[in-house]
C-alpha positions, 0 to 999 in steps of 0.5 A: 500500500502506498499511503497519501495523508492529506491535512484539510484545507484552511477554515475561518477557525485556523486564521482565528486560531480557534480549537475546532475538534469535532465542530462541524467547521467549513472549509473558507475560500481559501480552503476551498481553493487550496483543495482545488489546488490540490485536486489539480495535482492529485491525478499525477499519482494513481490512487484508487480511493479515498478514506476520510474524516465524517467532519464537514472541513474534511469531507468537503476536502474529499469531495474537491479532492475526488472531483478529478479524480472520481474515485469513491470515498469512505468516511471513518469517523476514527480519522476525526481531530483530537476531541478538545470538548469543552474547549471547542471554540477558545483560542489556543496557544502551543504552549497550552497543556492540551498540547504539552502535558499527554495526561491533560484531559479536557472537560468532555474530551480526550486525552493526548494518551486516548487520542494516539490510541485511537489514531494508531487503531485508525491506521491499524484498521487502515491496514488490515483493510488495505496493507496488503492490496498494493492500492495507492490510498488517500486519507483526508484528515486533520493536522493532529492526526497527522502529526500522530501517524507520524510519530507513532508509525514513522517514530519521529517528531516532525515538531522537534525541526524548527519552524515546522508545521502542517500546512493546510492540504499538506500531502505526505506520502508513505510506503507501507511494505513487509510490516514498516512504514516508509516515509517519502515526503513529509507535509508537502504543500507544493501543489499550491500557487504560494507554497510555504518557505519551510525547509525540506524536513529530514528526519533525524536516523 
């Protein structure tokens, strides 16, 4: 299987750093160009389905995504944004314990701990489903998500280079063969008409 993990693309909440968890949040216009954009460069690679979050940002980042390629889409609610619950719309800083402390638990949300859990059960599904298929797969999810995947499949914290983040519609591309996942670009958002300045990340071995 040949994985290509796309973050959603931007919403008002992102420009107003606003935690969105599970809140049914559009994309902007911005958003909604930046998956045309997306969808535009999606046909080069030979994918043959699309697996997404039920959210409103990502679904409608699918729909835009499958609109040049027609190909189907499954929702799995599993690839859903950490939970914030009583959080949901306050503004957020990095630093706030919801994304340091990994026992922090949010009013009628979820913790760090039970948020990779769920994740790495989402890939693990993602896998018994399709691991094994040689099939080129889309998941259309959140930045969270993302950085999870990566740091518990890949073993690595993008967070740990300076100055990197998940660019909206970011493409990551990976190779899962013989039981590993194999990292082929990390957060890549070339696609769009002003890309991001950031450096090429490369892991440390």
């Amino acid at each position: 299987m040949k994985l290509y993990l796309i973050r959603h693309g931007e919403t008002e909440y992102n420009i107003r750093k606003q935690m969105q968890g599970w809140g049914e949040i559009p994309l902007n216009d911005a958003g909604i160009a930046q998956a045309s954009q997306l969808a535009q460069h999606l046909p080069q690679y030979p994918l043959d389905h699309i697996y997404s979050s039920d959210l409103r940002r990502t679904v409608m980042t699918a729909c835009i995504a499958a609109s040049t390629t027609g190909l189907p889409i499954s929702y799995l609610p599993e690839f859903r944004e950490r939970n914030p619950g009583d959080l949901k719309d306050s503004h957020y800083t990095f630093d706030h314990p919801f994304f340091t402390d990994p026992d922090f638990q949010p009013p009628n949300g979820e913790s760090a701990i039970d948020f990779d859990s769920r994740v790495r059960s989402a890939f693990d599904t993602l896998i018994e489903l399709e691991g094994e298929s040689g099939r080129h797969i889309a998941v259309v999810t959140h930045g969270m998500v993302c950085n999870s995947f990566v740091v518990q499949c890949l073993g690595f914290n993008p967070y740990e280079q300076e100055g990197f983040y998940w660019p909206n519609t970011a493409l990551t591309i990976c190779d899962y063969i013989n039981g590993q996942w194999k990292l082929i670009t990390l957060a890549s958002d070339e696609h769009l008409d002003t890309p991001s300045q950031k450096d090429d990340f490369q892991p440390s071995k």
